[in-house]
C-alpha positions as CSV (number, residue, x, y, z in Angstrom):
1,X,-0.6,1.2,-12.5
2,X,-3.1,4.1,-11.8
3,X,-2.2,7.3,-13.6
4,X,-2.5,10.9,-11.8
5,X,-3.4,14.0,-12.4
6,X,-6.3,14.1,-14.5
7,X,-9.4,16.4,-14.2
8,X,-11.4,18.1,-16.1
9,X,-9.6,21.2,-16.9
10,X,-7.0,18.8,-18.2
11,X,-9.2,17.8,-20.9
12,X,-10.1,21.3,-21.8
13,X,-6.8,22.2,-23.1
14,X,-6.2,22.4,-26.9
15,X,-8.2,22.4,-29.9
16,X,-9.7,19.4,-30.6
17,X,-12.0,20.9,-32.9
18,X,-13.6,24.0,-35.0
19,X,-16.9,23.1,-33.2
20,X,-17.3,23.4,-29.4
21,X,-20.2,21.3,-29.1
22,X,-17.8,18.3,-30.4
23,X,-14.9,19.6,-28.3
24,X,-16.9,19.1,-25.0
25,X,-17.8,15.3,-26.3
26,X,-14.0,14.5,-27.2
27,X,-13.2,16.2,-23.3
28,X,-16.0,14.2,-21.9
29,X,-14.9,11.3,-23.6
30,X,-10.8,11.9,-22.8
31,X,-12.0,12.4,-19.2
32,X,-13.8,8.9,-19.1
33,X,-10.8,7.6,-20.5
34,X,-8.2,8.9,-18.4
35,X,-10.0,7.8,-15.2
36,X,-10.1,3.9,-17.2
37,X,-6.5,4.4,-17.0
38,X,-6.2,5.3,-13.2
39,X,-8.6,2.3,-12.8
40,X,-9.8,-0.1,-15.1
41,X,-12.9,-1.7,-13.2
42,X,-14.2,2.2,-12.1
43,X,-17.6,1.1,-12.9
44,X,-17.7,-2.1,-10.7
45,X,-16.2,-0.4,-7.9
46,X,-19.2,2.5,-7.8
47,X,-21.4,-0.5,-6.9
48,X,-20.2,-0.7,-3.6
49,X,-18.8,2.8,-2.3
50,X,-21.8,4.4,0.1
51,X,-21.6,7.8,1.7
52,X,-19.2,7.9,4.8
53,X,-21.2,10.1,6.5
54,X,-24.5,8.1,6.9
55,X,-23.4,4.7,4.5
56,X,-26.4,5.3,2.0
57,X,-25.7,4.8,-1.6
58,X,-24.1,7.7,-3.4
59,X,-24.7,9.0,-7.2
60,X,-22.5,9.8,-10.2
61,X,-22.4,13.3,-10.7
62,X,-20.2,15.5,-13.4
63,X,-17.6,16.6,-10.7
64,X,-18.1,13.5,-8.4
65,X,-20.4,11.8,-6.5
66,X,-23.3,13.0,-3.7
67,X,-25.3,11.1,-1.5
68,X,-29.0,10.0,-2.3
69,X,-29.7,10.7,1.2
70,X,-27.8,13.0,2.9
71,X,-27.2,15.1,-0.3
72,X,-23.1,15.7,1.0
73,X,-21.1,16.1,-2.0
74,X,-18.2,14.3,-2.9
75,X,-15.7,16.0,-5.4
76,X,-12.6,14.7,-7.7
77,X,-9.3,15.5,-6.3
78,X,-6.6,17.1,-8.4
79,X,-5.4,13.6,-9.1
80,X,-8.3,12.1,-10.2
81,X,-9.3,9.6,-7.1
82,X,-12.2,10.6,-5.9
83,X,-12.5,12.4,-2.6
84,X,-14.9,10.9,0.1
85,X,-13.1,11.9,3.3
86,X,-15.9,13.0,5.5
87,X,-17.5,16.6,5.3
88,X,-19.6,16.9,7.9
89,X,-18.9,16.5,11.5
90,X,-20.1,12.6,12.8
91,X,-20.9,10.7,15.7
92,X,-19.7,6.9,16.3
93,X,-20.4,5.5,19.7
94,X,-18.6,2.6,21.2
95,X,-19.5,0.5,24.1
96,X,-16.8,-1.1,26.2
97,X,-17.3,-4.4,28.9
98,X,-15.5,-3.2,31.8
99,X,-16.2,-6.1,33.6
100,X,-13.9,-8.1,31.8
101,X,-11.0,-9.6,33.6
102,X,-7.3,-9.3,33.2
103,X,-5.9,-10.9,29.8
104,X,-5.3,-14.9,30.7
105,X,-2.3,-16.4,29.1
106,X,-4.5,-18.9,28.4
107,X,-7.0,-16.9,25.9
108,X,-4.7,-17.2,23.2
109,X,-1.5,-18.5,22.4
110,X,1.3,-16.1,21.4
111,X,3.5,-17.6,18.2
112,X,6.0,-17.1,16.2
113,X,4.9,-16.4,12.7
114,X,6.1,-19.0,10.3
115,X,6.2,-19.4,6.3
116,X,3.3,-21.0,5.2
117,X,5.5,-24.0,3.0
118,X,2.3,-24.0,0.7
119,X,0.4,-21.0,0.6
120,X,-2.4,-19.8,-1.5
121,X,-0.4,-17.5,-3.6
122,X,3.1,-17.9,-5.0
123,X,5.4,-15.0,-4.6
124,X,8.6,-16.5,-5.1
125,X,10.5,-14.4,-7.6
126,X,8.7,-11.5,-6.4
127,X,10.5,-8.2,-4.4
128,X,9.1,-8.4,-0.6
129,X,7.7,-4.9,0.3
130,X,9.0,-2.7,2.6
131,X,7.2,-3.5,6.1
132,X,6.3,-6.7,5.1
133,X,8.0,-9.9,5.5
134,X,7.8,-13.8,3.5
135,X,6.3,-15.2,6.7
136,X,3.5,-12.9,6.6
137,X,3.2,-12.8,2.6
138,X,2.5,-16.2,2.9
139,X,-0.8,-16.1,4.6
140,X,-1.6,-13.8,1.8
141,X,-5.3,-15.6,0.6
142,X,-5.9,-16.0,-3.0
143,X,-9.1,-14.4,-4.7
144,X,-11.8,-16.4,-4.9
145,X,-12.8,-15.1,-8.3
146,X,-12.8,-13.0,-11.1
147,X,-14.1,-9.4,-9.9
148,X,-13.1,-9.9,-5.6
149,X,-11.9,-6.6,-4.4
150,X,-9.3,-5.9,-1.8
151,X,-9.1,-2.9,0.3
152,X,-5.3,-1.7,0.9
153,X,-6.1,0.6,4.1
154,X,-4.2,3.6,4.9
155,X,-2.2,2.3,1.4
156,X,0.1,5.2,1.0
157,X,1.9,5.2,-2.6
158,X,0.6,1.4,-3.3
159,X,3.3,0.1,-3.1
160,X,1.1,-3.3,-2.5
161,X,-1.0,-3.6,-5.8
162,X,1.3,-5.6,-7.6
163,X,1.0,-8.5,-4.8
164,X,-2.5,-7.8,-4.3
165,X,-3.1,-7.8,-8.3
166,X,-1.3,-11.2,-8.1
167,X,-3.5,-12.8,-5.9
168,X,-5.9,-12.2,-8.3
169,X,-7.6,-9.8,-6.6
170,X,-8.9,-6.1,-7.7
171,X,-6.8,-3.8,-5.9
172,X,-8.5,-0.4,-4.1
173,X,-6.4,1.6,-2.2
174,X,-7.5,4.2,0.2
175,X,-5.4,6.8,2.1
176,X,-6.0,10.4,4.2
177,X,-3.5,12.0,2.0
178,X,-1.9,10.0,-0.9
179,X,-3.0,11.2,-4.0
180,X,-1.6,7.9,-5.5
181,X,-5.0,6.4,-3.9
182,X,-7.7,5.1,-5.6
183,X,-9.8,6.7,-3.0
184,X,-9.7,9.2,-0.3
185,X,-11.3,8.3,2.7
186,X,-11.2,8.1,6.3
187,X,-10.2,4.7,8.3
188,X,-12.8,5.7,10.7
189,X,-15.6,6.0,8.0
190,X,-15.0,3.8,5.3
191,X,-17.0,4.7,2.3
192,X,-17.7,1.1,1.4
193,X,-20.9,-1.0,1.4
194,X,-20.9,-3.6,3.9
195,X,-19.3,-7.0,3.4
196,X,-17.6,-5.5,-0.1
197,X,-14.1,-6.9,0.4
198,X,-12.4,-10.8,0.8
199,X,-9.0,-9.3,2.1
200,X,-8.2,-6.1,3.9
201,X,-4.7,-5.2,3.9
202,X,-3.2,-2.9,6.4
203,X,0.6,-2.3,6.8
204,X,2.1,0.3,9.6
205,X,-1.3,2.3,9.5
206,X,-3.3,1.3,12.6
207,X,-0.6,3.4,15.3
208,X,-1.4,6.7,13.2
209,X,-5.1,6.5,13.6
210,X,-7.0,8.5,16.6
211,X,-9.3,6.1,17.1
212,X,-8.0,2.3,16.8
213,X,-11.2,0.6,18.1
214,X,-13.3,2.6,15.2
215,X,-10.9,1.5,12.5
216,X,-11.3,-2.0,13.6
217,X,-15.5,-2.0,13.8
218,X,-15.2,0.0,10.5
219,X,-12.8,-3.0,9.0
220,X,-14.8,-5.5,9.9
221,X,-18.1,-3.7,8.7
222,X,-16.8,-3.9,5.6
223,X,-14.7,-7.5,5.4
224,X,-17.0,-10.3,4.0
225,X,-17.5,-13.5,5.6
226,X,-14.8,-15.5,5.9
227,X,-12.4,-13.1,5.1
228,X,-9.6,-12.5,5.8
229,X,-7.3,-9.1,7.9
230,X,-3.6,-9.1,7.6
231,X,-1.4,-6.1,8.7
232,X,1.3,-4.8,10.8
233,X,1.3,-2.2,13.8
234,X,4.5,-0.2,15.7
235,X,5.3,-1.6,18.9
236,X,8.5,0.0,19.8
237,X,9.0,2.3,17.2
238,X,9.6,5.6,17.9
239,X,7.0,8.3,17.3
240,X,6.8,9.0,14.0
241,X,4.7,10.8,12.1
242,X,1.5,11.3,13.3
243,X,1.2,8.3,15.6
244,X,-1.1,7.6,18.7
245,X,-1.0,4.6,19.7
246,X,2.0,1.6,19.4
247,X,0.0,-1.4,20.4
248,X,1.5,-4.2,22.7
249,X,0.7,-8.2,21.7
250,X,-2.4,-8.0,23.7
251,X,-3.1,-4.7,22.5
252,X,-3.8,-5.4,19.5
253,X,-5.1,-8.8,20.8
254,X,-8.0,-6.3,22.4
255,X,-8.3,-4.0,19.3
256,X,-9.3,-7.0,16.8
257,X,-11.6,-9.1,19.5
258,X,-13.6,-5.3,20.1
259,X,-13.9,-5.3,16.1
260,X,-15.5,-8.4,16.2
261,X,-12.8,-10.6,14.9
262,X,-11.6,-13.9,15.4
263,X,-7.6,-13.5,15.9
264,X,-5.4,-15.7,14.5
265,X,-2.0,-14.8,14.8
266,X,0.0,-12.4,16.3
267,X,4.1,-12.3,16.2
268,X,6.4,-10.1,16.4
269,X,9.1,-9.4,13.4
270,X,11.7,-11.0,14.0
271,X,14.2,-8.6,11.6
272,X,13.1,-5.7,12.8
273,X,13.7,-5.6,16.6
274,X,13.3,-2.2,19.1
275,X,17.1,-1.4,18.8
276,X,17.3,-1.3,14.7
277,X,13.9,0.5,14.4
278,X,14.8,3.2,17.3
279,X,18.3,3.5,15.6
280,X,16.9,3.6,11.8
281,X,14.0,6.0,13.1
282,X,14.4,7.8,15.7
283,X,19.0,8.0,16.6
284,X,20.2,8.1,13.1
285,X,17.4,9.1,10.8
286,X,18.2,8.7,7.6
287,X,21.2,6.8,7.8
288,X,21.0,4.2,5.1
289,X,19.2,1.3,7.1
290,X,22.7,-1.3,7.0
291,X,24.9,1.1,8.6
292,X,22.1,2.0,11.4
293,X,21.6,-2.1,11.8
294,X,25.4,-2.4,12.1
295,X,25.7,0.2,14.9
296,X,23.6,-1.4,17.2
297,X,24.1,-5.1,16.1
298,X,26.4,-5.7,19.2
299,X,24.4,-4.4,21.5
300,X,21.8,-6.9,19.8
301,X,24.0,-9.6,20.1
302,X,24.7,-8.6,24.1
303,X,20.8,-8.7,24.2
304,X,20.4,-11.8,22.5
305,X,23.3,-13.8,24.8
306,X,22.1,-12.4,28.0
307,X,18.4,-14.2,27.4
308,X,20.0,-17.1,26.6
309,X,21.9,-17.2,29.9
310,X,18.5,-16.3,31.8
311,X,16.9,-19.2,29.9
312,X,19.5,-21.3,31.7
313,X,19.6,-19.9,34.7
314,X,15.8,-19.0,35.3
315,X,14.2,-20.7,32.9
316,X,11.4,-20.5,31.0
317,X,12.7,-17.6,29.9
318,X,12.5,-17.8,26.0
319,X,13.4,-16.3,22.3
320,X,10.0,-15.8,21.9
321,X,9.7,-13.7,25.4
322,X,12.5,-12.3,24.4
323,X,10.6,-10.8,21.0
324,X,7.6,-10.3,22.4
325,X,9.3,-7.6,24.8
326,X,11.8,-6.0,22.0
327,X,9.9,-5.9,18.6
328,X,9.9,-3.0,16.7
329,X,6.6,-4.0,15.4
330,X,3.6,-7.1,15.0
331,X,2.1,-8.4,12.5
332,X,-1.5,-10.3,12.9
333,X,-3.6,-12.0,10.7
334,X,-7.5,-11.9,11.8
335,X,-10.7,-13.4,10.1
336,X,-14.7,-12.7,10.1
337,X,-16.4,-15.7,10.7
């Protein structure tokens, strides 16, 4: 686990020594080491941050890191992960095909999510995150090799390393605010190299950013070839927050197509439908999440039995019309070909 709060001034206090010359090479040395501890594979990972700003290479420096061509400056935070949210003002333009036509049932073909019965990686035995689900952990891909990073975008308190680290992969975390991250950065710049990462990861972070069509250009800037994009996004959640924008099916269907993606599932989560995450989130908020489920679980039930009685009335409609309407939230798996 990454350890917080070193800097400098950290390594400063105490006598390590009669001489100062050999007290600034023990706090040189302690300050190498602490950031080891935050993240083992530091080194490797410089060799494919760039600048966010303009995506040229940066250099080391003793409080950070600055760009060989721009010359911005990119200092440590107070916890050690080093800060490369943009500091200058920046341009990104977008161009949108407004001829295209309606979205065609037939373009793609809405599904239930499913457990993979033999996936890449084995997580049995292992604790399923909150927000995530086994159906989706199962289309988890496995790392390809010693030294493959990850990305965990927008990745809060990692909570995800440990099934990312499983996988085999090396696990960098990047997040506005958390200074749990191992960097901090902006989902509309990444400061990555292009084609750095085999698997993105990003869970309930695409409704609180400005700009979804950015993130997903920036995602698959950096996303190798044939990798893969797994994450989840609010549907019917309530605002919370700083959320923009709660992303239909074909929403998000849109969002990953504009990034360049190939989609290749979307489905809704099944355990968490509109009426448990409006009562956990937004009617009772923070009520312990079984006594919110309970209170609305007749009204689910109500929901669930009238559907069924539409199906056989006026058919075809379906369970899986029925979650497509009412989900709290989607997952989607996406891949760069």
């Amino acid at each position: 686990m990454r350890q917080s709060g070193w800097s400098r001034t950290d390594c400063w206090q105490g006598q390590f020594s009669e001489n100062l010359q050999e007290d600034v090479l023990i706090s040189e040395l302690l300050y190498e080491i602490g950031l080891q501890m935050r993240n083992p594979d530091s080194a490797r990972m410089w060799e494919i941050l760039a600048c966010p700003s303009c995506n040229h290479d940066l250099k080391k420096t003793e409080n950070g890191a600055v760009c060989i061509e721009c010359q911005s400056e990119y200092d440590y935070s107070a916890s050690g992960a080093l800060d490369l949210r943009l500091k200058n003002r920046k341009s990104y333009s977008l161009e949108f095909e407004l001829i295209t036509p309606p979205f065609p049932k037939s373009e793609f073909d809405f599904k239930l999510l499913n457990e993979i019965k033999k996936p890449e990686v084995d997580f049995s035995g292992i604790s399923v995150p909150f927000h995530l689900t086994r159906e989706l952990l199962s289309n988890f891909p496995k790392a390809k090799g010693e030294g493959s990073f990850m990305l965990d975008l927008g990745c809060g308190n990692t909570i995800h390393r440990e099934i990312c680290e499983l996988a085999g992969f090396e696990y960098i975390g990047l997040d506005y605010h958390s200074p749990q991250a191992t960097f901090m950065g902006d989902a509309h710049s990444l400061p990555f190299k292009n084609e750095s990462f085999e698997f993105i990861l990003s869970i309930a972070v695409l409704e609180h950013v400005r700009f979804p069509f950015i993130m997903m250009r920036e995602a698959f800037r950096v996303l190798k070839r044939k990798g893969k994009f797994v994450g989840t996004v609010s549907f019917l959640e309530p605002f919370h927050g700083d959320s923009f924008y709660h992303h239909t099916h074909f929403g998000v269907h849109y969002s990953l197509k504009f990034g360049g993606f190939k989609v290749e599932k979307i489905s809704p989560n099944k355990k968490w439908s509109a009426l448990r995450a409006q009562a956990a989130m937004g009617l009772f908020p923070k009520m312990p999440h079984f006594l919110s489920a309970s209170l609305v679980l007749p009204l689910q039930m109500l929901s669930v039995l009238w559907w069924k009685m539409g199906n056989y009335l006026n058919p075809p409609k379906t369970e899986i019309d029925r979650l497509y309407r009412t989900a709290g939230s989607f997952s989607f798996i996406a891949t760069k070909e």
